[in-house]
C-alpha positions as CSV (number, residue, x, y, z in Angstrom):
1,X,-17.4,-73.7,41.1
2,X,-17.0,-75.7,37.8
3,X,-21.0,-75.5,37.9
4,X,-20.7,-71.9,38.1
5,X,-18.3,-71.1,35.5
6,X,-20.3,-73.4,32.9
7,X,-23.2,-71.3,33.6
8,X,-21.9,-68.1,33.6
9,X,-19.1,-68.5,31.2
10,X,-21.0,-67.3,28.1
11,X,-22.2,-64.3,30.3
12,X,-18.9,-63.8,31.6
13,X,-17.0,-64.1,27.7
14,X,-20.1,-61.6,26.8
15,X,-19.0,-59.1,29.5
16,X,-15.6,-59.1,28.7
17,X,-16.2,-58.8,25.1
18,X,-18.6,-56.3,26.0
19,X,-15.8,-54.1,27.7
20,X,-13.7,-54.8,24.8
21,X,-16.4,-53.6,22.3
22,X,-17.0,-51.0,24.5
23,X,-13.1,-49.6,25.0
24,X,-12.3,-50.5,21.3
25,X,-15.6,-48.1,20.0
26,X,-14.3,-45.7,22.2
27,X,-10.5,-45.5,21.1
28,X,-12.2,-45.7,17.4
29,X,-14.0,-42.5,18.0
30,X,-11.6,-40.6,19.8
31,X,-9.2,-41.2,17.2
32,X,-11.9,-40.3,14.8
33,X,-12.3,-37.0,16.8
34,X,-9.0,-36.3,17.1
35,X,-8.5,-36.6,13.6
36,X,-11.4,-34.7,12.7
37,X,-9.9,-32.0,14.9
38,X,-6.4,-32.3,13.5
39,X,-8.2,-31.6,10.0
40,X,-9.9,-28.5,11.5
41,X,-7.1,-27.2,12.9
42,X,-4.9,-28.0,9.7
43,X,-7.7,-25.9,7.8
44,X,-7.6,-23.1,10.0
45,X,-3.6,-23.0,9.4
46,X,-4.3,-23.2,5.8
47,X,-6.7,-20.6,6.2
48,X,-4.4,-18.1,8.4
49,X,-1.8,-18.5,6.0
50,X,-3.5,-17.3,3.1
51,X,-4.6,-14.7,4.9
52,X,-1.5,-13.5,6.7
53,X,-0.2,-13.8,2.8
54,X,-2.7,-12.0,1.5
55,X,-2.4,-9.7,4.0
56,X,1.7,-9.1,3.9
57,X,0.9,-8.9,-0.5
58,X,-1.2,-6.5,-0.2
59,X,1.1,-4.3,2.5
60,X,4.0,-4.8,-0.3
61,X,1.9,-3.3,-2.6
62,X,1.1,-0.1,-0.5
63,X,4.6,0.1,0.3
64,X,5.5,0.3,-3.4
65,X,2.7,2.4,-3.5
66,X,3.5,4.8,-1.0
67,X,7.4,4.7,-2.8
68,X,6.4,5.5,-5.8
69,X,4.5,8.2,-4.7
70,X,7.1,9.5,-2.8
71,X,8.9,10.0,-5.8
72,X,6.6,11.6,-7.6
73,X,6.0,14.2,-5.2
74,X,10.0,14.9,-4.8
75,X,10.0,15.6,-9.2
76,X,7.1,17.5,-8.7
77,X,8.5,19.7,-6.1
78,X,11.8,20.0,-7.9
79,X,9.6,21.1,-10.9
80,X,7.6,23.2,-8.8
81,X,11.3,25.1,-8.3
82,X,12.3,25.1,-11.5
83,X,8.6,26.6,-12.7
84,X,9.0,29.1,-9.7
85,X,12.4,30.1,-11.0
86,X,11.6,30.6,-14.5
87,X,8.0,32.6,-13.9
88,X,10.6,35.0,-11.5
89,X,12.6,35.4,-14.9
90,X,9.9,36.2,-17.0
91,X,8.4,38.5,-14.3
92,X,11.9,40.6,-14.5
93,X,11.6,40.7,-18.2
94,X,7.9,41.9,-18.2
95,X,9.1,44.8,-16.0
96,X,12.2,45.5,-18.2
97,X,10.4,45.2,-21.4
98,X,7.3,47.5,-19.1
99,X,10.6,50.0,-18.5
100,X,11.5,50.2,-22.5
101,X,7.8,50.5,-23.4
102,X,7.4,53.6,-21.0
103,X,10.6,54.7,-22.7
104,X,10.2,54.7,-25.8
105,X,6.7,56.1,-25.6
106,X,8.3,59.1,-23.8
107,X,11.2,59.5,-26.7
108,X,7.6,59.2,-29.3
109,X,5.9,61.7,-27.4
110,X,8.7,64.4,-27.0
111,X,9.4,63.8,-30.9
112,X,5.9,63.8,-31.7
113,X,5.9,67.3,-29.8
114,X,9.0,68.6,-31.5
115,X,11.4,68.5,-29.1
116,X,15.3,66.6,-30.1
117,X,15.9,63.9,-27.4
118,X,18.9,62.9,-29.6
119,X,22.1,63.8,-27.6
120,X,24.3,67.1,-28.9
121,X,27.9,66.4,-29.4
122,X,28.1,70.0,-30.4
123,X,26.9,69.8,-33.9
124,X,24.3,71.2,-35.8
């Protein structure tokens, strides 16, 4: 047995350095692996992030948008009233001042022609 072990010793101290290379190379590059996966991952976290910030800025900004426009359209459509309102005002007075005109032209007409319009209080 001594015989045996002097013979084979080196082979056997090979062998188990062998395994020990082996499962040591192994560890190495799974942790190697793992951490080139853990930087992956981190960078498609970074990446998400921006976006989903991006994304949410962007989203604000329509919102403010869509606010601001929202106002605008409520003073337009208050001045939109107030425009309506005054053009029914000036439409009145074009038909009074259309009444006076016809009026007047009538009173020029029947003096023009000779005929008084002026009331008689009994006078001469």
């Amino acid at each position: 047995m001594k015989e045996f072990l002097e013979t084979q010793l080196p082979a056997i101290i090979t062998g188990i350095l062998g395994v020990g290379a082996y499962v040591f190379e192994r560890r190495r590059k799974n942790a190697e692996i793992q951490h080139v996966e853990s930087d992956a991952t981190q960078a498609m976290q970074a990446g998400y992030k921006n976006w989903v910030n991006d994304a949410n800025n962007k989203f604000e900004e329509m919102r403010s948008d869509i606010l601001s426009m929202k106002t605008k359209i409520s003073h337009l459509e208050e001045n939109e009233q107030l425009m309506t309102l005054k053009i029914e005002g000036l439409e009145k007075e074009v038909v009074e001042w259309k009444q006076k005109y016809t009026s007047l032209k009538k009173e020029m007409e029947l003096r023009d022609n000779g005929i008084n319009t002026t009331p008689n209080d009994g006078k001469i």
